[in-house]
PyMOL Python script that loads the backbone (N, CA, C, O; Angstrom):
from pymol import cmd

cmd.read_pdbstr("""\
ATOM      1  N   UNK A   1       0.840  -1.170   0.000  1.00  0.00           N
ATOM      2  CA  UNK A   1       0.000   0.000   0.000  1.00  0.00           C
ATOM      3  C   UNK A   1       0.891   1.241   0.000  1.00  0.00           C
ATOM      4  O   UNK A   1       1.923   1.271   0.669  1.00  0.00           O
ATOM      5  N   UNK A   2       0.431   2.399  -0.854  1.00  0.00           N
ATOM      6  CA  UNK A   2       1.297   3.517  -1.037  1.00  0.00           C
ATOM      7  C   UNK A   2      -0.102   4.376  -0.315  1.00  0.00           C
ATOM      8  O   UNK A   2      -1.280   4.033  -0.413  1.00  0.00           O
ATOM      9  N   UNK A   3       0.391   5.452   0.343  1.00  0.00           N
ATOM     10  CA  UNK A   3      -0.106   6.887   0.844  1.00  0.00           C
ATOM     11  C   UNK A   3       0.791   8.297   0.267  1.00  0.00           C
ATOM     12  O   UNK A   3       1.988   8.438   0.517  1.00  0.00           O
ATOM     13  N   UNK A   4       0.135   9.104  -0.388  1.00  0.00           N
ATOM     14  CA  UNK A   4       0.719   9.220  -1.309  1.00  0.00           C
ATOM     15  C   UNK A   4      -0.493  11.166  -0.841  1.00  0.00           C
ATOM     16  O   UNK A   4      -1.723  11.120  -0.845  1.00  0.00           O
ATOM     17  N   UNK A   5       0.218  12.398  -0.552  1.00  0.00           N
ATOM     18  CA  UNK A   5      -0.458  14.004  -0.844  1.00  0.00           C
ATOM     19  C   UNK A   5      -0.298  14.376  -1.610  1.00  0.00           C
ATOM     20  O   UNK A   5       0.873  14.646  -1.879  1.00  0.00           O
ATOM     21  N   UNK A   6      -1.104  14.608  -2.334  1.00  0.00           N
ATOM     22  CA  UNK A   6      -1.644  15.097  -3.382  1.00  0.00           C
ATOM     23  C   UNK A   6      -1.647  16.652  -3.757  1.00  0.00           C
ATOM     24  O   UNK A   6      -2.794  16.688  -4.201  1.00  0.00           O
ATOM     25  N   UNK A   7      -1.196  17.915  -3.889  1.00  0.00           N
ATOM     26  CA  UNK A   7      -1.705  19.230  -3.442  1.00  0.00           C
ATOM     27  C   UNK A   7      -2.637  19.581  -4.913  1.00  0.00           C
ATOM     28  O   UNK A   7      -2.418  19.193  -6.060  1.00  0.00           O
ATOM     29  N   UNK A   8      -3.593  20.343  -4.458  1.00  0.00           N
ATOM     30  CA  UNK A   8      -4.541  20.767  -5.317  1.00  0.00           C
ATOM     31  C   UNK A   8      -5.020  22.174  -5.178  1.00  0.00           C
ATOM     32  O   UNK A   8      -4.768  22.722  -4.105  1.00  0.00           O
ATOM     33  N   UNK A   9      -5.573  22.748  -5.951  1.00  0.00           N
ATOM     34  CA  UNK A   9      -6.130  24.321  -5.612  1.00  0.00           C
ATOM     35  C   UNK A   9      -7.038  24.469  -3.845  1.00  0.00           C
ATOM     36  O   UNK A   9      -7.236  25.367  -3.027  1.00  0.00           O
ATOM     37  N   UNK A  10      -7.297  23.284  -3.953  1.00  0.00           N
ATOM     38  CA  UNK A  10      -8.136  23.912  -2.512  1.00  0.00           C
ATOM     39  C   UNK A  10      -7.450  23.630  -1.558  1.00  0.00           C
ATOM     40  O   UNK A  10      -7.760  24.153  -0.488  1.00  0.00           O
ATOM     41  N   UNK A  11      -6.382  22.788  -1.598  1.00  0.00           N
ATOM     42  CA  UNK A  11      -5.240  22.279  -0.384  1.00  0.00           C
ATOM     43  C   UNK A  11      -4.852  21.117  -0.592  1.00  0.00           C
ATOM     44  O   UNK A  11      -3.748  20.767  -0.174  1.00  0.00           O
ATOM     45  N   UNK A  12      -5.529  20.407  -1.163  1.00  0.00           N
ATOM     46  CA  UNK A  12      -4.943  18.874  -1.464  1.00  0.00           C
ATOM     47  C   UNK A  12      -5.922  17.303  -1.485  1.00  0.00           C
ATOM     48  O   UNK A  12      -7.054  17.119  -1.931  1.00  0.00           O
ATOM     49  N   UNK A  13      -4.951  16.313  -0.805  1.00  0.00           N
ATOM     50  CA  UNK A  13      -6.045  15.049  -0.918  1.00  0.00           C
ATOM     51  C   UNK A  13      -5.021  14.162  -0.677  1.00  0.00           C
ATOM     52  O   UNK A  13      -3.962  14.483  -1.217  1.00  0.00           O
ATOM     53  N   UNK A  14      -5.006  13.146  -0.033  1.00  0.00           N
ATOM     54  CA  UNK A  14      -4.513  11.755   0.633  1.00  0.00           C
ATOM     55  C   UNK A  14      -5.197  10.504  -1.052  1.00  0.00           C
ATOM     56  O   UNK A  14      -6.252  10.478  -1.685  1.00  0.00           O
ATOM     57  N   UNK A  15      -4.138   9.851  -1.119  1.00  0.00           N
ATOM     58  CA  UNK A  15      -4.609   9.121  -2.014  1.00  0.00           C
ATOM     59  C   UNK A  15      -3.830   7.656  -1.763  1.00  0.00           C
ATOM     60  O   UNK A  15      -2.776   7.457  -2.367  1.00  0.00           O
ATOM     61  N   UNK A  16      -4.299   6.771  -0.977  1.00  0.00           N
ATOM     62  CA  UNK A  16      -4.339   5.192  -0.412  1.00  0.00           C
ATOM     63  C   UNK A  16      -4.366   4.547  -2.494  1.00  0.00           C
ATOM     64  O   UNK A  16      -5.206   4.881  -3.329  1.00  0.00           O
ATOM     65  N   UNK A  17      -3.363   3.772  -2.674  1.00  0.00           N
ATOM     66  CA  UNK A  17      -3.425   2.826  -3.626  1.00  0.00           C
ATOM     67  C   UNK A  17      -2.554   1.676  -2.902  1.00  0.00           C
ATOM     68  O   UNK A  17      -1.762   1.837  -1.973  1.00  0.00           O
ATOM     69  N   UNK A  18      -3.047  -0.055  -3.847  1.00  0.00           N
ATOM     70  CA  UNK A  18      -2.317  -0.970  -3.463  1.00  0.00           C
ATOM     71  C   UNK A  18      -3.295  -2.147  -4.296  1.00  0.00           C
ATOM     72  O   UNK A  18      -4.381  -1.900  -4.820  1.00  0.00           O
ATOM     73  N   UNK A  19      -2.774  -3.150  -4.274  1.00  0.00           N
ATOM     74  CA  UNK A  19      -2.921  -4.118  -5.015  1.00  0.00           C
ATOM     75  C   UNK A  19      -4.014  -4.869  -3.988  1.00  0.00           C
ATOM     76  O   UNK A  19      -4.931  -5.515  -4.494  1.00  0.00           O
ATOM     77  N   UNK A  20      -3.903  -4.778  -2.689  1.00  0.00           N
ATOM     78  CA  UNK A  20      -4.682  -5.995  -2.171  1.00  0.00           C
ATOM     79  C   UNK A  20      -5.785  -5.031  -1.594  1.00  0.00           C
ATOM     80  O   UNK A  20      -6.034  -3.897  -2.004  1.00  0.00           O
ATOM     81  N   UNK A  21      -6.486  -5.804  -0.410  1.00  0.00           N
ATOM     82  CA  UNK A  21      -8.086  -5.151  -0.092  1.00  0.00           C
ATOM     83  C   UNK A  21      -7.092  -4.512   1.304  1.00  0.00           C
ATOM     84  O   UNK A  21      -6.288  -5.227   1.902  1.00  0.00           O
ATOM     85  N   UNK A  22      -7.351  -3.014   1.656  1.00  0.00           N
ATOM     86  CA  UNK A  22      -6.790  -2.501   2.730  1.00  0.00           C
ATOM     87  C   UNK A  22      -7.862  -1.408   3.222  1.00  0.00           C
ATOM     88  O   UNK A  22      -8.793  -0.882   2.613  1.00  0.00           O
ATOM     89  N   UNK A  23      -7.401  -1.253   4.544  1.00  0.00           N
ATOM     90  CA  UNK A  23      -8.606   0.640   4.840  1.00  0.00           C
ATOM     91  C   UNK A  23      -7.921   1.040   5.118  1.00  0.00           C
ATOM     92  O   UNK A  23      -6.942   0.309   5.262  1.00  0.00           O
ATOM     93  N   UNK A  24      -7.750   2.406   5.432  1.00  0.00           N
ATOM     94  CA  UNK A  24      -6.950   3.420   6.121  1.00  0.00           C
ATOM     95  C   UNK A  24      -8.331   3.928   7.083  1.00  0.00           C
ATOM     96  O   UNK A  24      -9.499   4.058   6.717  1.00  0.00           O
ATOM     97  N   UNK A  25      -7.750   4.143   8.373  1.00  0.00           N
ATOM     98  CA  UNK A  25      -8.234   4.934   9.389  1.00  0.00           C
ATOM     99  C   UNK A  25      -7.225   6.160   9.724  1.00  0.00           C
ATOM    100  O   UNK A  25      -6.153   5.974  10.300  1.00  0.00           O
ATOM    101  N   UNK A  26      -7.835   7.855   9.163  1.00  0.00           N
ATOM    102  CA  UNK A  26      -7.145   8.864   9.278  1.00  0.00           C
ATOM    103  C   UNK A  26      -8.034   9.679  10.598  1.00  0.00           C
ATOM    104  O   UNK A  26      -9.259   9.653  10.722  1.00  0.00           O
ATOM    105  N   UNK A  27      -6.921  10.489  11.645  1.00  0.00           N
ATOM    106  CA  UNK A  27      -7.997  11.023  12.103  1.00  0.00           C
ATOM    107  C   UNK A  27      -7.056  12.634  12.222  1.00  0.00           C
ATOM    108  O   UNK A  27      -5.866  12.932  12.324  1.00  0.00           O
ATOM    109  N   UNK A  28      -8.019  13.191  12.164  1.00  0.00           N
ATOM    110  CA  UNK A  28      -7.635  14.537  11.951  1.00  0.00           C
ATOM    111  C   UNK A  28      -7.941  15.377  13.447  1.00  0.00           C
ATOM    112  O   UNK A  28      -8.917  15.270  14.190  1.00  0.00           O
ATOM    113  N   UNK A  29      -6.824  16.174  13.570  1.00  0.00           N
ATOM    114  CA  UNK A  29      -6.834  17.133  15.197  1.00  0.00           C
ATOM    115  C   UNK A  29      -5.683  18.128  15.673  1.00  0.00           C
ATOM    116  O   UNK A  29      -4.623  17.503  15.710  1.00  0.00           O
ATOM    117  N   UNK A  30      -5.570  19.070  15.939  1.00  0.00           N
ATOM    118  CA  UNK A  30      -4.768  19.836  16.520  1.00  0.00           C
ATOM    119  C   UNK A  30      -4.077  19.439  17.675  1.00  0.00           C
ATOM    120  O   UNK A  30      -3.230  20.125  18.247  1.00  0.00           O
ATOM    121  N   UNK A  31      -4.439  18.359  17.995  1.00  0.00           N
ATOM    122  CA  UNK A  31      -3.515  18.250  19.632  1.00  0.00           C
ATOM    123  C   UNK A  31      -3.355  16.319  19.316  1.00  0.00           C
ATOM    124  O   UNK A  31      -3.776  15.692  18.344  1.00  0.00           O
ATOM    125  N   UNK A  32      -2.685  15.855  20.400  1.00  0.00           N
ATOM    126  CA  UNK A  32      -2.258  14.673  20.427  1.00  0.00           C
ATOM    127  C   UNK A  32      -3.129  13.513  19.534  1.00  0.00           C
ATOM    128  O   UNK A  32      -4.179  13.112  20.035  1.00  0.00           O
ATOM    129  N   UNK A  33      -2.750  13.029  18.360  1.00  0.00           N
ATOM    130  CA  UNK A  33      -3.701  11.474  18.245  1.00  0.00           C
ATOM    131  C   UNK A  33      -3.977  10.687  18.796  1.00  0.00           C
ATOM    132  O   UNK A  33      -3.202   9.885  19.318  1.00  0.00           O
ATOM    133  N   UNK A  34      -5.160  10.671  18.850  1.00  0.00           N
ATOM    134  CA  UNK A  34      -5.887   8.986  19.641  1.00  0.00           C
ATOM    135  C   UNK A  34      -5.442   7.595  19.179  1.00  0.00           C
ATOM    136  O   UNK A  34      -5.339   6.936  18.144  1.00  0.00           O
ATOM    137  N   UNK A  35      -5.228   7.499  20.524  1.00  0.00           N
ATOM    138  CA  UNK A  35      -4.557   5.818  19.902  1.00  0.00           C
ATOM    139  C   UNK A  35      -5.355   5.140  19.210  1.00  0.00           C
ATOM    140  O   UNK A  35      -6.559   5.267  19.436  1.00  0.00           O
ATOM    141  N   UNK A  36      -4.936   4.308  18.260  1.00  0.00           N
ATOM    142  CA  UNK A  36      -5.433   3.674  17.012  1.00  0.00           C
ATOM    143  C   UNK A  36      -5.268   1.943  17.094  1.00  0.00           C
ATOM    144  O   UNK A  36      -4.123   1.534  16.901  1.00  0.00           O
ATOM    145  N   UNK A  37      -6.035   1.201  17.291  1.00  0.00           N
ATOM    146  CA  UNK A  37      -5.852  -0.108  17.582  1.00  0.00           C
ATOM    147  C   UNK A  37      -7.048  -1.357  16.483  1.00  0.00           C
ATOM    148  O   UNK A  37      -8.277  -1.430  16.491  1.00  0.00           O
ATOM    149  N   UNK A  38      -6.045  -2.136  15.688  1.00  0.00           N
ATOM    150  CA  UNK A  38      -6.595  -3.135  15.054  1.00  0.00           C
ATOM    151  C   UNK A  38      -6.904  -4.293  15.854  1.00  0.00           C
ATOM    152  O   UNK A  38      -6.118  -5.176  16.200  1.00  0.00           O
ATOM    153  N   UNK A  39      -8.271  -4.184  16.138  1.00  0.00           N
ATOM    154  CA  UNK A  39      -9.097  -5.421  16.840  1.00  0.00           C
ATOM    155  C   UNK A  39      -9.123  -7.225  16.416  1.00  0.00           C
ATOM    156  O   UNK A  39      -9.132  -8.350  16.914  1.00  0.00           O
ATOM    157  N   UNK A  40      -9.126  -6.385  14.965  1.00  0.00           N
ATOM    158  CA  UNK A  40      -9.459  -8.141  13.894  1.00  0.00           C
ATOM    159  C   UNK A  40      -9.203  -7.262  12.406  1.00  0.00           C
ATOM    160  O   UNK A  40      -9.602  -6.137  12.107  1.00  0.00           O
ATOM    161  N   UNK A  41      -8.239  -8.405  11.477  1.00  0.00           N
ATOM    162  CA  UNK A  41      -8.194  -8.109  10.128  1.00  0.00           C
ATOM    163  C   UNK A  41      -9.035  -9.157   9.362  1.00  0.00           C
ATOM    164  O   UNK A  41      -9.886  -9.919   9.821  1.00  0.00           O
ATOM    165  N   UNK A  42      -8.603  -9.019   8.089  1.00  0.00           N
ATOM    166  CA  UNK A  42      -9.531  -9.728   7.310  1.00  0.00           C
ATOM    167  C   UNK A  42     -10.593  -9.724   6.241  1.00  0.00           C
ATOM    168  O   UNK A  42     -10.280  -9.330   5.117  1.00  0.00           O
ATOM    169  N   UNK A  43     -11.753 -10.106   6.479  1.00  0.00           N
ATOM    170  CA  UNK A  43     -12.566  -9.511   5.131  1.00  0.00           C
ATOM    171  C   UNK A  43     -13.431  -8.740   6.246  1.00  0.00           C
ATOM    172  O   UNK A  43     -14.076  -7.806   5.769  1.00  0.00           O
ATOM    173  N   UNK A  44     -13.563  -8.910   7.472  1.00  0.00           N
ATOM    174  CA  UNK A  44     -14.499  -8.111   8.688  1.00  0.00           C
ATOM    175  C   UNK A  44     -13.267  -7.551   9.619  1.00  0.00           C
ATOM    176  O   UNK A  44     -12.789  -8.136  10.591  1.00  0.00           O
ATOM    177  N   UNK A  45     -12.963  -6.581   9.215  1.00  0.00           N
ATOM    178  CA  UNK A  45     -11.822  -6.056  10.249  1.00  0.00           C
ATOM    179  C   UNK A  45     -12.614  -5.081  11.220  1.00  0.00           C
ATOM    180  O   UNK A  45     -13.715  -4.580  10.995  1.00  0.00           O
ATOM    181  N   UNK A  46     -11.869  -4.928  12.280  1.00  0.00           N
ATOM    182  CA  UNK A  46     -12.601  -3.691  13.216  1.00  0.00           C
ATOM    183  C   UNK A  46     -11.177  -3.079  14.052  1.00  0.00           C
ATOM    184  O   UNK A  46     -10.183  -3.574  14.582  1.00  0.00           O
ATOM    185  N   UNK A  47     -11.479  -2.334  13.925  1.00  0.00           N
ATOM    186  CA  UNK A  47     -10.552  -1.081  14.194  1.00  0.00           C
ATOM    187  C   UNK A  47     -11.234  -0.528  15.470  1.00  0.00           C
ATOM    188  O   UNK A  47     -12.440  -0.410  15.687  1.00  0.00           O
ATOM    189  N   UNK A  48      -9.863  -0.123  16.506  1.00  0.00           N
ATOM    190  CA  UNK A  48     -10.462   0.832  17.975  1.00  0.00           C
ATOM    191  C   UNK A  48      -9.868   2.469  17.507  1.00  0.00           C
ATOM    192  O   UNK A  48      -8.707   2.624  17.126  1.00  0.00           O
ATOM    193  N   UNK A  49     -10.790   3.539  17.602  1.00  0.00           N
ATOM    194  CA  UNK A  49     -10.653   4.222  17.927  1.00  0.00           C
ATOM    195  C   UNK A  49     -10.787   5.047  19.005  1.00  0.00           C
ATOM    196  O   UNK A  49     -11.819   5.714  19.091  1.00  0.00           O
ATOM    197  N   UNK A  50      -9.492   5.176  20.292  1.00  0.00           N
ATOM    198  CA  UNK A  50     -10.243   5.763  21.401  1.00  0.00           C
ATOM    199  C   UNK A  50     -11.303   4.769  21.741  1.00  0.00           C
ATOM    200  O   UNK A  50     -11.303   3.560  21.511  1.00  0.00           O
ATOM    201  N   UNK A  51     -12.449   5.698  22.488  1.00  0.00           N
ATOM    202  CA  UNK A  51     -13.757   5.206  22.708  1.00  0.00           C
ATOM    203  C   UNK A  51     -14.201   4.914  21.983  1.00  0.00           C
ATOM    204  O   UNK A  51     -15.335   4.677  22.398  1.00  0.00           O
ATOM    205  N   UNK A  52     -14.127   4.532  20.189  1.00  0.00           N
ATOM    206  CA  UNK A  52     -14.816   3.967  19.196  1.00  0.00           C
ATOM    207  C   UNK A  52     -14.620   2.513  18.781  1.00  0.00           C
ATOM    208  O   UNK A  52     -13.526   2.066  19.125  1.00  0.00           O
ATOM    209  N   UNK A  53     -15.290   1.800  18.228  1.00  0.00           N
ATOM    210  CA  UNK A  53     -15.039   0.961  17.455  1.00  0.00           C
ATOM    211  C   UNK A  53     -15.479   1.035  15.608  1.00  0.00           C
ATOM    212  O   UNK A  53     -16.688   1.191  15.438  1.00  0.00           O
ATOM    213  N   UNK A  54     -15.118   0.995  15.044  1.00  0.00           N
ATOM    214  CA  UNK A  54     -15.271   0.764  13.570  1.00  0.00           C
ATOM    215  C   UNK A  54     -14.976  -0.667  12.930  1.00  0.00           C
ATOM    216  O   UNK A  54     -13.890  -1.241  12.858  1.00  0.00           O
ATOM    217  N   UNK A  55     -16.239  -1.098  12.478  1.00  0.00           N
ATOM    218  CA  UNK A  55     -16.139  -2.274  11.604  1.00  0.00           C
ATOM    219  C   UNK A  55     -16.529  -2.563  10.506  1.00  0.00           C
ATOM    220  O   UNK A  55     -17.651  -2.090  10.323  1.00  0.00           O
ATOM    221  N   UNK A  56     -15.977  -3.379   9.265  1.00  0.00           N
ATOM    222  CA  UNK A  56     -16.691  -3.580   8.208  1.00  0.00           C
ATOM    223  C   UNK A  56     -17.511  -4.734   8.329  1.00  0.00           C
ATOM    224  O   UNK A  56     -16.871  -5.693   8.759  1.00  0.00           O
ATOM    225  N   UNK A  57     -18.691  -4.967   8.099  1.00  0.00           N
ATOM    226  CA  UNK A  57     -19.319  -5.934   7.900  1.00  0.00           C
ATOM    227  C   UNK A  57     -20.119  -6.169   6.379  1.00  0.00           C
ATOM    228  O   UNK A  57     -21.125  -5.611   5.940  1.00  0.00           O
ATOM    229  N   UNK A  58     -19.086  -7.419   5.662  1.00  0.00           N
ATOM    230  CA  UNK A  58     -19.687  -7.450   4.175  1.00  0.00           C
ATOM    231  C   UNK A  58     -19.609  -6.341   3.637  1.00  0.00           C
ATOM    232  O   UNK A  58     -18.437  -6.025   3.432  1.00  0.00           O
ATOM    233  N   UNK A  59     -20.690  -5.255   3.164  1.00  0.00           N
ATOM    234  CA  UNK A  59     -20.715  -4.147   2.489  1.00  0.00           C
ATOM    235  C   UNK A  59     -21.200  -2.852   3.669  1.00  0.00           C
ATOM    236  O   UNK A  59     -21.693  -1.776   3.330  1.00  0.00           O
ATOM    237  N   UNK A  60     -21.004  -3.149   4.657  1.00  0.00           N
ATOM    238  CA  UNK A  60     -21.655  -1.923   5.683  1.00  0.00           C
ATOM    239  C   UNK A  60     -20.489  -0.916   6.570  1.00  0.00           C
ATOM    240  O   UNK A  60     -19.512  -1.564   6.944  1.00  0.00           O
ATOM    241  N   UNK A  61     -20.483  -0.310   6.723  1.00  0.00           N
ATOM    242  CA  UNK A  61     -19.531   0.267   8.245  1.00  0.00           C
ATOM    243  C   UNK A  61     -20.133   0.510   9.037  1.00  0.00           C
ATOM    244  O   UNK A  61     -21.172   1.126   8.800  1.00  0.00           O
ATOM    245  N   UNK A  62     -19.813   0.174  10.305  1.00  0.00           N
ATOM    246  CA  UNK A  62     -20.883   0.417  11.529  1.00  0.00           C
ATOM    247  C   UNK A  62     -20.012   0.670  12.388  1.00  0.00           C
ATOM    248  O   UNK A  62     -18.992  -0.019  12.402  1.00  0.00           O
ATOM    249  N   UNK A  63     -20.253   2.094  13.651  1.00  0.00           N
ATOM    250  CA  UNK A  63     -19.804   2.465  14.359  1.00  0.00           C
ATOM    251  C   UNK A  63     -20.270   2.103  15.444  1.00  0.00           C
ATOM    252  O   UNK A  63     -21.432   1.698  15.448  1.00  0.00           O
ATOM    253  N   UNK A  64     -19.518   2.138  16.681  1.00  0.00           N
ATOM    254  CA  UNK A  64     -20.024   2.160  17.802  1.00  0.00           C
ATOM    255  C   UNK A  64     -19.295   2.407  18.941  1.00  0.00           C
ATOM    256  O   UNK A  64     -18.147   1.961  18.953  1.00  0.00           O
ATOM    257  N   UNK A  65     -19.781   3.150  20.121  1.00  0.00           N
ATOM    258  CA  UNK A  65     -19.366   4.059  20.973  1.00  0.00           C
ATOM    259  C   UNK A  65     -19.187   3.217  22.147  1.00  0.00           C
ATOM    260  O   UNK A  65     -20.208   2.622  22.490  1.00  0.00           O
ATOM    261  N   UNK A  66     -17.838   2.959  23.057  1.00  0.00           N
ATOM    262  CA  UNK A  66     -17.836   1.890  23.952  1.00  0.00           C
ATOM    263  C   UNK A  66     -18.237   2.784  25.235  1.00  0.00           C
ATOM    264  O   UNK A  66     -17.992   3.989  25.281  1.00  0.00           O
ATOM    265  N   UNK A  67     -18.835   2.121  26.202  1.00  0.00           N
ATOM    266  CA  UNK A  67     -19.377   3.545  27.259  1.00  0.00           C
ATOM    267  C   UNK A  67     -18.147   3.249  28.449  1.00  0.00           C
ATOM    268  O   UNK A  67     -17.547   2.207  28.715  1.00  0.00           O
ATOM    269  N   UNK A  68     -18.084   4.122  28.821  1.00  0.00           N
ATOM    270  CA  UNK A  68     -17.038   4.167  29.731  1.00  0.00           C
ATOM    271  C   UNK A  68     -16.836   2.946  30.868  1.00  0.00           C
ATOM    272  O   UNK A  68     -17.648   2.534  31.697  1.00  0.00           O
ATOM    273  N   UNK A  69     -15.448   2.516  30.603  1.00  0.00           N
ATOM    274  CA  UNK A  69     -15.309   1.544  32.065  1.00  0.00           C
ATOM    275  C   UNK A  69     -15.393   0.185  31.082  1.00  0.00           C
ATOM    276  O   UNK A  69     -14.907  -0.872  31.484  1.00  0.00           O
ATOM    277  N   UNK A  70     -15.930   0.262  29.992  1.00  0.00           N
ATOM    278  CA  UNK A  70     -16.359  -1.198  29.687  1.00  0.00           C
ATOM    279  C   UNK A  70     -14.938  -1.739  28.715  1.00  0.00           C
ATOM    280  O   UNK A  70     -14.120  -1.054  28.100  1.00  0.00           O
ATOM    281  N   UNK A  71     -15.024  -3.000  28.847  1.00  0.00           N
ATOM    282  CA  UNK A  71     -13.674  -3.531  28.343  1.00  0.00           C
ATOM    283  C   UNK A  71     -14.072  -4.041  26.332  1.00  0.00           C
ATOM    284  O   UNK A  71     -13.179  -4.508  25.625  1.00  0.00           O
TER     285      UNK A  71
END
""", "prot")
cmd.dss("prot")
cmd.show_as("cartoon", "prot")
cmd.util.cbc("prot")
cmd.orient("prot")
């Protein structure tokens, strides 16, 4: 996988290419990044963001918010 900025008249663009099936999780912020953690890869991967989770399922993305304290 190549990641690859782009600059353009309005500021630019991130452009992810590669031969196999991949995601990128970008997160954008002025102060420290949230740690970023791969749960499960695969054809159903899920990704931790912070208090988030992100997963693909088949053709869907579904988010979900872990509530505090919970493992």
């Amino acid at each position: 996988m190549n990641l690859e900025f782009i600059p353009s008249e309005t500021g630019g663009k991130i452009q992810a290419t590669g031969r196999d099936r991949f995601i990128v999780v970008m997160t954008v912020q002025s102060v420290t990044a949230p740690e970023v953690e791969v749960l499960r890869t695969g054809l159903n991967p899920q990704i931790q963001v912070e208090n988030q989770t992100i997963e693909i399922i088949e053709d869907k993305i579904e988010l979900k918010s872990l509530k505090e304290g919970a493992t």
